[in-house]
C-alpha positions as CSV (number, residue, x, y, z in Angstrom):
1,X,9.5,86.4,85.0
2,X,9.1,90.0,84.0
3,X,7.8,90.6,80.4
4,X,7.9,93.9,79.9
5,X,6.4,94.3,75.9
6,X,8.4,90.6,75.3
7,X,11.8,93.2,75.0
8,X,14.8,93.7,76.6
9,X,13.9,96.8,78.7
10,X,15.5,99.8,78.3
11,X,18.2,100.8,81.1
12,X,15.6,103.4,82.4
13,X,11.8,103.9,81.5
14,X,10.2,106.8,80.1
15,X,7.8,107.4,82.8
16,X,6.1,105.1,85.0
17,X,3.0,104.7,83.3
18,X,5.8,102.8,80.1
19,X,4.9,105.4,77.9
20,X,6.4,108.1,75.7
21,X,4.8,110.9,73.4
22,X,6.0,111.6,70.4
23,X,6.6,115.4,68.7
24,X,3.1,114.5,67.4
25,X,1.6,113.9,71.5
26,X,0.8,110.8,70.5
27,X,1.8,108.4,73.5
28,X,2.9,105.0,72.7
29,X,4.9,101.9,74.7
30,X,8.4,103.1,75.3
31,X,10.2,99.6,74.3
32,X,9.2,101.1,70.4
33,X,11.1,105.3,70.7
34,X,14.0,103.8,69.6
35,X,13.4,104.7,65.5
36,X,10.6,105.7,63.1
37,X,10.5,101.5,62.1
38,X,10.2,100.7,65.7
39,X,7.5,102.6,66.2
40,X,5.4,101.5,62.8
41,X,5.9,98.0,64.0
42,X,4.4,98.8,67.1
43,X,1.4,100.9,65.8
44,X,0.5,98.6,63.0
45,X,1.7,94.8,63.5
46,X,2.2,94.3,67.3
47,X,-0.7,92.7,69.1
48,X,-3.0,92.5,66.1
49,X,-4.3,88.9,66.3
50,X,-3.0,87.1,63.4
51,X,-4.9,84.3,61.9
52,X,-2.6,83.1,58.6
53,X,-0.2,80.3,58.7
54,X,2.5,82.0,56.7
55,X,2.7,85.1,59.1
56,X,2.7,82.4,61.9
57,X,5.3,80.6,61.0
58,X,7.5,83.5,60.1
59,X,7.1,85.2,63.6
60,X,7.4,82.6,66.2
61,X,10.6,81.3,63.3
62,X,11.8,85.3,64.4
63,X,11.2,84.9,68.3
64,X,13.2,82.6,67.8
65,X,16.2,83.9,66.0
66,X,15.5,86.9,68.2
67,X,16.5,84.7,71.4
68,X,19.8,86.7,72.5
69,X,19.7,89.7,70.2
70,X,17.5,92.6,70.2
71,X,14.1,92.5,68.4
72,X,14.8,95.9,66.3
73,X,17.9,93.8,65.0
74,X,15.5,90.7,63.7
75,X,13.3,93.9,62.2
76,X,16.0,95.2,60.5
77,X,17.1,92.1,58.9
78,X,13.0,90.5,58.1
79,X,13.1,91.9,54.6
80,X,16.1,89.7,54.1
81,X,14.9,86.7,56.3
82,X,12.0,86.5,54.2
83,X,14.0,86.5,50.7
84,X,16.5,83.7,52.3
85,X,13.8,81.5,53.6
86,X,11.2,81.9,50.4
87,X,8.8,84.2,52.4
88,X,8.4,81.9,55.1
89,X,6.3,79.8,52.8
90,X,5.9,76.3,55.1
91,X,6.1,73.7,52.7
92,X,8.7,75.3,50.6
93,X,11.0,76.0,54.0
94,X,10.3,72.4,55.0
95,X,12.2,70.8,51.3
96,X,15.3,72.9,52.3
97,X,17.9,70.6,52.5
98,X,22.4,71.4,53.3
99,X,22.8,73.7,50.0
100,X,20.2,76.0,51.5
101,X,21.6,76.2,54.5
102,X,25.0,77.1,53.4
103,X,23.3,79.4,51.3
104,X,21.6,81.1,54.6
105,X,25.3,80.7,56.5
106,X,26.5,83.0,53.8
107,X,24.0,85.5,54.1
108,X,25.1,88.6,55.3
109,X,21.5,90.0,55.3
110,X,20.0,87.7,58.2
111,X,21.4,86.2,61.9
112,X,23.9,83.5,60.6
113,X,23.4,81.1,63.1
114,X,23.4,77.8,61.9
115,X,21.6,75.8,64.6
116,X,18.4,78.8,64.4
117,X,18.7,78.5,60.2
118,X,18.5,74.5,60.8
119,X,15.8,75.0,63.5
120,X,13.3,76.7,60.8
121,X,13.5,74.0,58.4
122,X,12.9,71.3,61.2
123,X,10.0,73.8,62.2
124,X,8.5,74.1,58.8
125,X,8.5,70.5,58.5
126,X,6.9,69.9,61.9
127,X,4.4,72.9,61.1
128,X,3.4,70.7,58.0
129,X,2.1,68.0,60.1
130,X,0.7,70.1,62.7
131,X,-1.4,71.5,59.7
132,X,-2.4,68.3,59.0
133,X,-3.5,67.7,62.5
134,X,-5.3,71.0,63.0
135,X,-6.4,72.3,59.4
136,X,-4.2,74.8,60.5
137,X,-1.4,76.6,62.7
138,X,-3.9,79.3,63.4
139,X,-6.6,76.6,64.7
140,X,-3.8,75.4,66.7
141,X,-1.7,78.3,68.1
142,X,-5.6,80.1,69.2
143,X,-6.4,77.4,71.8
144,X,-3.2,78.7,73.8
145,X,-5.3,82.2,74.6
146,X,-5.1,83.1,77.9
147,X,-8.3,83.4,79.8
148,X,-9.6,87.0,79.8
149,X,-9.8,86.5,83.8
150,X,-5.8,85.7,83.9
151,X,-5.6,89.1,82.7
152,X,-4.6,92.5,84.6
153,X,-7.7,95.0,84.5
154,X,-5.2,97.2,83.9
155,X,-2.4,96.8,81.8
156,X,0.3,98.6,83.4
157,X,4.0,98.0,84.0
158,X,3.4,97.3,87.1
159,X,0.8,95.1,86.6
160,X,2.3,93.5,83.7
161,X,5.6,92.9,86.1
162,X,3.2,91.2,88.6
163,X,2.2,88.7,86.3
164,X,3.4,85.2,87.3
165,X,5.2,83.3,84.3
166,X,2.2,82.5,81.8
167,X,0.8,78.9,82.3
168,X,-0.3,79.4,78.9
169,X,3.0,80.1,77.3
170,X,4.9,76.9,79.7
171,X,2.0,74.7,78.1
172,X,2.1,75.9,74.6
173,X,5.9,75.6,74.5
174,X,6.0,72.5,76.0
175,X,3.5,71.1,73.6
176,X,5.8,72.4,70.9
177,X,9.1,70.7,72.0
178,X,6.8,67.7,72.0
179,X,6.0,67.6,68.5
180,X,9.9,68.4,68.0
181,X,10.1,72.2,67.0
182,X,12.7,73.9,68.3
183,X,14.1,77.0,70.0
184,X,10.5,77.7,71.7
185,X,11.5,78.6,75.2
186,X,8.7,80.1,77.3
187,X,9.9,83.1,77.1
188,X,10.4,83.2,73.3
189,X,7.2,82.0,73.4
190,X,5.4,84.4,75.0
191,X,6.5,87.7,73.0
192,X,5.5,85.7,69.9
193,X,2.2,85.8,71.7
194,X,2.6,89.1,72.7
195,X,3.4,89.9,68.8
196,X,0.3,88.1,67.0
197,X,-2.3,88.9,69.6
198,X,-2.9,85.9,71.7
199,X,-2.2,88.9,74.3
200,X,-2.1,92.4,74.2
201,X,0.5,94.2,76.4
202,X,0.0,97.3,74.5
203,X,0.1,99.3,78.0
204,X,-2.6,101.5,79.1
205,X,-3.1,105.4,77.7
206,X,-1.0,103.9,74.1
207,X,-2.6,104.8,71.6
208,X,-2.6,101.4,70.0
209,X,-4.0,99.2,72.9
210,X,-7.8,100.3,72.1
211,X,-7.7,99.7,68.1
212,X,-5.7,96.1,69.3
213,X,-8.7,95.3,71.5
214,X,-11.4,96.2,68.8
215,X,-9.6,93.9,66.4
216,X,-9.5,91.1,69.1
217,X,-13.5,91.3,69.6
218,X,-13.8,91.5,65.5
219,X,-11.3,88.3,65.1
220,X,-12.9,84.9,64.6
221,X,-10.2,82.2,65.5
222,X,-10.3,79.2,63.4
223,X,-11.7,76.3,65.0
């Protein structure tokens, strides 16, 4: 399976190396050109490893309502995700019962898909006991890290594309159907990894791959 940044690719690349360079010259992964958010998201959120429950939970609960759309359209709408779904706060997602949910359904703001809505409250409430289990989803979501060995030496397209599907991903959303979340496919799976730093697929020559790799060496996973 080709994850190329965990996005839909664009019809043609930029240049082979996945890059484009802004007005500025500053070169960065070409999934992100497509607006001055896109590109923010990119430089400052995307691949920095992510050790708080709350931001957790809100992005794998976003991978998943991403599943079918594209991932600018989830970014455009996460202001108004958060204010539907109480900032992604666990335990308060996890007492939402049918009024909230018809509440979310008419929500013009968000993805009104009432299986995903229903899927983060059944999340929040399995992410409650998973806390209880681990001390946290951090402590648990950090023991999926790939290997540094399983990684390209170089992360290029190419190399990227060469990948096999991540054992690492198949296991971690396995292990999550298992304890009964939902909408955690592989693939879904693996750009929320992608997004909070278990990898970084920051592509070589962006400017943002180096500063993600110093913060991975200066992050402490909880145990």
């Amino acid at each position: 399976m080709d994850y190329d940044g965990g996005r839909k690719k664009h019809k043609t690349m930029k240049k082979e190396n996945g890059l484009f360079t802004d007005e500025g010259g500053v070169a960065r992964c070409h999934w992100c050109e497509a607006t001055p958010g896109y590109r923010d998201y990119h430089d400052v959120e995307w691949g920095q490893p992510v050790g708080d429950d709350t931001a957790l939970f809100e992005c794998i609960c976003l991978e998943g309502f991403q599943a079918g759309l594209s991932w600018l359209t989830i970014l455009n709408k996460r202001a108004a995700f958060r204010k539907g779904f109480a900032g992604f706060d666990i335990d308060k997602v996890a007492r939402f019962g049918e009024a909230q949910v018809e509440r979310l359904l008419a929500d013009a703001g968000i993805v009104r898909h009432r299986g995903k809505i229903e899927e983060v409250i059944n999340n929040a409430k399995q992410a409650k006991a998973m806390r209880a289990e681990f001390g946290s989803l951090a402590a648990y979501f950090w023991q999926f890290e790939p290997p540094a060995a399983s990684r390209p030496a170089s992360a290029t397209p190419a190399a990227l594309r060469a990948l096999p599907p991540s054992p690492q991903a198949a296991a971690l959303s396995k292990d999550l159907k298992k304890r009964g979340w939902k909408f955690v496919a592989p693939t879904t799976v693996y750009a929320f990894m992608q997004a909070v730093g278990l990898v970084n697929d920051h592509y070589e020559g962006c400017h943002a791959r180096k500063p993600v790799l110093k913060a991975r060496k200066a992050f402490k996973p909880q145990a």
